[in-house]
Each structure stands twice: as C-alpha cells, then as structure tokens.
C-alpha positions, 0 to 999 in steps of 0.5 A: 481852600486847597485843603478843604478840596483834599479832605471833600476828595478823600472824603468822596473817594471813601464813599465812593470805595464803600460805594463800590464795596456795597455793589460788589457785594450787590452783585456777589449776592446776586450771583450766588443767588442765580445759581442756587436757583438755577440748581435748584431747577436742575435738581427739580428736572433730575427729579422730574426725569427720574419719576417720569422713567419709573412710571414708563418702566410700570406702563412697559410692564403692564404692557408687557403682561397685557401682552403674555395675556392676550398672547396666551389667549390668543394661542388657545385658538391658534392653528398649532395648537387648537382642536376646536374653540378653546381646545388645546391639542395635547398631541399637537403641542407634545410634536412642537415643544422644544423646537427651536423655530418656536422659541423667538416666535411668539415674543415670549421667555416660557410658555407651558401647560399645566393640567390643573383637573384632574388633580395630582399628587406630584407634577409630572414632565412630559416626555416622550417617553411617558406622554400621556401619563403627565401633567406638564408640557414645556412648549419651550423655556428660556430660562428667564421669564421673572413674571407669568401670565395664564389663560384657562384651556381645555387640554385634550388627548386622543386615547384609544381605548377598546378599540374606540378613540376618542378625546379626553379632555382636562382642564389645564392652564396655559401659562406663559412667561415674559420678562419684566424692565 
C-alpha cells in the first residue's frame, strides 16, 4: 500500500508540475499579449498626435494667410495710407517706409507696393532720390516672409504739372508677406 501511495504521489506530483508549467505559460502568453496591445495603442496615439499636429499646423497657415489678406485690405483703407476708398497715397507711403515703429506694427514679415499698370520693362526701387519715377515701394521688410498675400489698390501720386496738381492714379498691388509654421 505504501507503494502504491508513492507511485499515486509521484504521479500527482508530475500532473501537478505539468499543471503549473501549462499556467505559467498561460500567464506568459497573457502577459506579452497585454503589452503588445497596449503597444499597439500607444503607437496608435503617436500616430493620432502626430495627424492631429499636422492638421493644426495647416489651419495656422491658413489662418495666417486669411490674416495677410484681410490686413492687407484692411490697410488700403487705413488712415496712414489712404487718399480716398481704396486709394492709396504713394506720397504718404514714400514718408513712412522703413520706419522702424511700423515694422512690429501690423504683425506681418513684408509689406510692399507693386505698380501693376501702367506696364514696366524692369522694376524699379523707390527711393528718395528717384520717387515718383518707380514702380516698387518697400514699406518695410524683414527678410523673411516665405508666403505672400495681395490686394488690388489704386495707387496715387501728386504731380504738378503746368501749374496744375493733380492726382495720377495706377493700378498697384499691395502685397504683404507672413510667415508660414
């Protein structure tokens, strides 16, 4: 009987050794496989941060170009600048460019007037020195606006002529530059 008991205990002791060998593994098993899923969400939420960051950068840009846009609209009206509706005094722009005051003033990298008609062979600064004989006003430039947004002008100067003043006007864009994220 004794014998018998020894050989039910070994017996036992074997299914209970594989027993815990198969739990262990159960375990193991269960183990990697809540760490793979809870890589798996991480990588998910990386990939979820890293989509949702690109689109915000896109709305800043727009949002940024929505605002060279309206600002440069807005400054073809502004008292600096205006001679009337939509008008543009070339005389009052030529006093204030390249003052430092005005650089941080409107938010913006570059702003600047093209004359777009009357028609030129080559663009020609403006400058003290030839002014009214040009073609492109730098109010002010930083040097770094990657992007630009435009708004149609009429672009006026005082001339005399044969005793008579008047105002010539041209068509001219109001270009101004922002920075894109």
């Amino acid at each position: 009987m004794t014998k018998k008991s020894t050989r039910a205990r070994t017996r036992e002791y074997k299914n209970n050794l594989a027993s815990c060998r198969r739990s262990q593994l159960k375990i193991q098993q269960m183990s990697f496989m809540l760490m793979a899923v809870f890589i798996f969400f991480i990588l998910a939420g990386l990939f979820f941060i890293v989509i949702e960051t690109q689109r915000w950068k896109q709305e800043a840009n727009i949002l940024e170009k929505n605002k060279a846009i309206e600002l440069a609209n807005m400054l073809a009206s502004s008292a600096e600048f205006t001679c009337g509706s939509y008008c543009v005094d070339a005389d009052r722009v030529m006093v204030l460019k390249d003052r430092a005051a005005y650089k941080n003033f409107f938010g913006l990298e570059s702003l600047e007037i093209r004359t777009v008609f009357p028609l030129n062979d080559k663009e020609i600064l403006c400058t003290d020195g030839n002014y009214p004989n040009c073609n492109l006003i730098k109010i002010f430039s930083k040097g770094n606006g990657d992007m630009t947004a435009s708004s149609f002008i009429s672009l006026c100067k005082r001339v005399n002529e044969k005793d008579y003043v008047y105002y010539k006007c041209e068509l001219a864009k109001l270009i101004a530059g922002y920075d894109v994220k």
